[in-house]
Residue, then its C-alpha position, 0 to 999 in steps of 0.5 A: x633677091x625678092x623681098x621676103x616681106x612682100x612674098x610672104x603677103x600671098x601665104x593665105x590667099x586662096x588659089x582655087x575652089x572647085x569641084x570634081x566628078x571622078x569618072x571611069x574613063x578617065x581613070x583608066x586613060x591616066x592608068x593607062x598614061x601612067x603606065x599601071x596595068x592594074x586591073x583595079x583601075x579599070x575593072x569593077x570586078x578586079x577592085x572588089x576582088x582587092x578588097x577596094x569599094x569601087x575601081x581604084x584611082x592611080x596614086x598620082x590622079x589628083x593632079x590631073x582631076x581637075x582636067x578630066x572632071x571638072x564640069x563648069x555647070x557644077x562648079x563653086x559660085x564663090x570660086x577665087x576671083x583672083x589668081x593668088x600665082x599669078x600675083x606672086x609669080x608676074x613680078x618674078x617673071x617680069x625679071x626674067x627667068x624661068x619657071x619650074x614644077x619642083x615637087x608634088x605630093x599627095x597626102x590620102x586620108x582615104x583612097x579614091x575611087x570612081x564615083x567620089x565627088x570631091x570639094x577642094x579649096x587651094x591656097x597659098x601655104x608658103x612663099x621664100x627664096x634661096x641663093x643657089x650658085x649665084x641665082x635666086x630661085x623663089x619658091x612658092x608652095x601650094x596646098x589644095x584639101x579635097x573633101x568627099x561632098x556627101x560627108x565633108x570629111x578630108x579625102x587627099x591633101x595636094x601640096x605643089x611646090x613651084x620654083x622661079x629662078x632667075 
């Protein structure tokens, strides 16, 4: 079993500073990915008429945000020049093992649409292990907050929990 001790030393550290552009096409490729036919994904006209501000964003987008709208040109200068995960996750792996995404959730302070420009910083929230049928699985739980640029009020909180076991 991992030492609790020198786990627990990565809760705090900072995973990531970025920040995203929410564009239509990619929206609507994730619509499309994810299987939602919804017209509010895709269409200007279909999202007024649900009541929204602009074209929806499918609940589960902010995991893939940062790949399709993450522009290097605009991103943070003070972004984390250490790799928090990799700090926690390489003594792991040097064991052996295998690495597993455990849980992803989202927590919406405000729907997204198209056209919000987002500011979001991750960090280490949490790092324990468990004994589960002989093996140890370690498990290390991540915690980005997007924030509307123009206003700097919270707009989803991301939670990933990833497993090692060995």
């Amino acid at each position: 079993m991992p030492d609790e001790a020198e786990l627990k030393k990565a809760i705090g550290k900072p995973t990531s500073k970025a920040k995203v552009v929410i564009e239509r096409g990619p929206v609507a490729n994730f619509a499309t990915a994810v299987c939602d036919d919804n017209p509010a994904h895709r269409d200007p006209k279909a999202a007024a008429e649900a009541g929204l501000e602009g074209i929806a964003v499918p609940p589960t987008f902010p995991f893939a945000m940062e790949t399709w709208g993450k522009f290097p040109e605009i991103q943070p200068s003070d972004a984390p020049s250490s790799n928090a995960m990799g700090e926690v996750l390489g003594p792991l792996m040097a064991s052996g093992g295998i690495i597993l995404h455990g849980e992803q959730e989202f927590e919406y302070h405000r729907p997204l649409k198209v056209g919000d420009v987002l500011t979001g910083e991750g960090k280490v929230v949490d790092v324990y292990a468990k004994e589960s049928k002989g093996k140890t699985m370690t498990f290390i739980v991540t915690e980005t907050v997007w924030r509307d640029e123009a206003t700097g009020e919270p707009v989803v909180t991301s939670r990933t929990n990833i497993l090692h076991r060995v």
